[in-house]
C-alpha positions as CSV (number, residue, x, y, z in Angstrom):
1,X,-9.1,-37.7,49.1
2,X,-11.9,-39.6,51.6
3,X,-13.3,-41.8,48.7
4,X,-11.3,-43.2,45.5
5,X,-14.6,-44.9,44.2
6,X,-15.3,-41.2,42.5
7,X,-11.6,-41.1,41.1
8,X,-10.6,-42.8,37.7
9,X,-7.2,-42.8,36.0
10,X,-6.7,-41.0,32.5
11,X,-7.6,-43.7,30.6
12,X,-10.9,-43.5,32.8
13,X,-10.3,-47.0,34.9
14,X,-11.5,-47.0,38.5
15,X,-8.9,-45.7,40.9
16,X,-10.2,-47.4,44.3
17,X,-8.2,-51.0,45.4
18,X,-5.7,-50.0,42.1
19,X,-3.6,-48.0,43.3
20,X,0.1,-50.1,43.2
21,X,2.6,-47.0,43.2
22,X,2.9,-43.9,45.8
23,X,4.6,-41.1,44.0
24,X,5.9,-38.7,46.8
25,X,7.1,-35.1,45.5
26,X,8.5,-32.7,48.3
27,X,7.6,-32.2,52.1
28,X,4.9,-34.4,52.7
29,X,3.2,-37.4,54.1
30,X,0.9,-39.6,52.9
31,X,-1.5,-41.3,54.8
32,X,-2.9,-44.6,52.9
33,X,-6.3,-46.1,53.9
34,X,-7.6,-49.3,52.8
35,X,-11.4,-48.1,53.5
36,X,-13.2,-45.0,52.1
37,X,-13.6,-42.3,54.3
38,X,-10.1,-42.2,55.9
39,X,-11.1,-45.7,57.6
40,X,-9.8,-49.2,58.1
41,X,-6.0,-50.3,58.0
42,X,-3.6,-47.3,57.3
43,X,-0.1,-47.1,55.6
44,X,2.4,-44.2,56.2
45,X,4.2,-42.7,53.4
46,X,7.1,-40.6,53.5
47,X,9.4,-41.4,50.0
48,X,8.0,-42.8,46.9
49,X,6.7,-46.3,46.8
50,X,7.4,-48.1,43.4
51,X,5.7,-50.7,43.6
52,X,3.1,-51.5,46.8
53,X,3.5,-55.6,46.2
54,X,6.0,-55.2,48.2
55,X,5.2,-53.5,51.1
56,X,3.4,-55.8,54.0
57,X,-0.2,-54.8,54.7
58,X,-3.8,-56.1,55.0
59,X,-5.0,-57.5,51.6
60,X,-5.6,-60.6,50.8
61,X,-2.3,-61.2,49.4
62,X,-0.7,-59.9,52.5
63,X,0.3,-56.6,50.5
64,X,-1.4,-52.9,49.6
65,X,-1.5,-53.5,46.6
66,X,-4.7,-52.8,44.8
67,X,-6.2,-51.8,48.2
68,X,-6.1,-48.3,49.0
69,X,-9.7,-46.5,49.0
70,X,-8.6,-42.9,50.4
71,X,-5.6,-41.1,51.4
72,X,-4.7,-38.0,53.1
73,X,-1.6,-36.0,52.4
74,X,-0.1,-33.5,55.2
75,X,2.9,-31.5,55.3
76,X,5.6,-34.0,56.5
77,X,7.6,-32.4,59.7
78,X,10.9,-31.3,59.3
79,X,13.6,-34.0,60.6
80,X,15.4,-32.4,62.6
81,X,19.7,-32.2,62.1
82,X,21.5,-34.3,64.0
83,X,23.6,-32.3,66.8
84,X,27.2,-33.5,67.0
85,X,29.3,-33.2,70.0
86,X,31.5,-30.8,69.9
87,X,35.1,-31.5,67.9
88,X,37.9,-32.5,70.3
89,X,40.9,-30.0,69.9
90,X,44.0,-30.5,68.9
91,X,47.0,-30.9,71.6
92,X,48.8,-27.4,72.0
């Protein structure tokens, strides 16, 4: 979404700078922009964010909350499994 100022929640309130929640659902990442147009300070999402107070960022209280203006979701890559060395075996 390159511009939240044409977005508004159900209850028809303005979606751009209050956003305060990231709601992640399967394979993907989310890309968070505090400008329109995929611009300006960006915020990578990989898990749900309950509450965006409390993550560090750019606004002027020092958080994302209530900033984001666009966002761009992509398929997240698959982490790849960790390869274990190989078991010792037991003495004979």
């Amino acid at each position: 979404l390159e511009d939240f100022a044409r977005l508004t929640f159900d209850g028809g309130g303005p979606v751009n700078d209050r956003v305060s929640s990231v709601r992640i659902e399967g394979p993907v990442e989310v890309l968070l922009f505090a400008d329109a147009n995929f611009q300006g300070d960006a915020l990578q999402v990989r898990d749900s964010l309950p509450n965006l107070a409390r993550e560090p960022g750019p606004g002027r209280r020092g958080t994302w909350n209530d900033l984001i203006s666009s966002a761009r979701v992509t398929r997240a890559a698959p982490t790849p499994r960790p390869r274990w060395p190989d078991s010792p075996r037991p003495p004979e």
